[in-house]
C-alpha positions in Angstrom: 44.4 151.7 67.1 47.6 152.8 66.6 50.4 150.6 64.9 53.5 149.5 67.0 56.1 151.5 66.3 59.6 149.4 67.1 62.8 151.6 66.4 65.4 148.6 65.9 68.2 150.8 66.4 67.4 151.5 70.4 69.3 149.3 72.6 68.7 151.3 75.5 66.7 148.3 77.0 67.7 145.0 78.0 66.9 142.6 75.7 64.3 141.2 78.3 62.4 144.5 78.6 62.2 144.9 75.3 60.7 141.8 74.9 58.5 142.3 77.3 57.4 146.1 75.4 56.9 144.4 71.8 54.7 141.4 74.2 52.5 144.1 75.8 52.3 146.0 72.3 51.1 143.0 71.0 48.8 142.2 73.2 46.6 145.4 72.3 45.6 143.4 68.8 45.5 139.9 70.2 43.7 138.5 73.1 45.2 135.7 73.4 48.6 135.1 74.7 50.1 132.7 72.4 49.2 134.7 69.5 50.9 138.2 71.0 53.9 136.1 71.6 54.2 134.8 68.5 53.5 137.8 66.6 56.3 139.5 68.3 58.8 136.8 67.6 57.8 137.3 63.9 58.1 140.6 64.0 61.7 140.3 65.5 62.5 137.8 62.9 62.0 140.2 60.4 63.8 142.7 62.6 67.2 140.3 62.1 66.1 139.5 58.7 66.2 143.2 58.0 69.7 143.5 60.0 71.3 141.0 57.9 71.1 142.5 54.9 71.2 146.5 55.5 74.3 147.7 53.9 73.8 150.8 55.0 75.0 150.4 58.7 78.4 149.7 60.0 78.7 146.1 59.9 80.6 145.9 63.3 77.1 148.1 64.4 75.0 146.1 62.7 75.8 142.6 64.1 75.8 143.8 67.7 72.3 144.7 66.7 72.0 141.1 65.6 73.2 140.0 68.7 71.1 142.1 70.9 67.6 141.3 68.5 68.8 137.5 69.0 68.7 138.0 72.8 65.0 139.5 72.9 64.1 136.5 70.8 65.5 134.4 73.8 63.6 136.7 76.1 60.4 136.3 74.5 60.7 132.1 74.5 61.4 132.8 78.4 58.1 134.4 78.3 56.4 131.5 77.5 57.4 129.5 80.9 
C-alpha cells in the first residue's frame, strides 16, 4: 500500500472535498469509519501545526493556509453527521 501523499500547499479544492480526499485516503488503512475520520483530522492537525511555525512561507500565505486547513477540519466534523 502506498502512503497518502497530502501536498498542504494545494488549495485548489474546497475545503469540503478535500476533506472528503484525506477521508477516502484513509479509509484504504482503516476499516472502520471513526478511525479514518479521526486519523485524518490528526493528520490535518499536524498540517496546521506544521503551518504555524514554518518561517519559510509568506506569513500573509501562510495563515490563509491556516485558514483554509481550519475549514477542512470543519468539513471533516460535518462528516461525521
Amino acid at each position: 500500500m502506498n502512503p497518502v501523499k497530502v501536498n498542504y500547499f494545494d488549495m485548489d479544492m474546497t475545503p469540503k472535498e478535500k476533506a472528503k480526499e484525506l477521508f477516502n485516503n484513509m479509509k484504504g488503512f482503516w476499516v472502520m469509519h471513526s478511525h479514518s475520520l479521526k486519523c485524518a483530522k490528526v493528520a490535518v492537525n499536524q498540517i496546521i501545526d506544521i503551518l504555524k511555525v514554518a518561517s519559510d512561507v509568506n506569513m500573509l500565505y501562510r495563515s490563509e493556509l491556516v485558514v483554509y486547513w481550519n475549514e477542512v477540519l470543519t468539513e471533516l466534523d460535518n462528516l461525521k453527521k
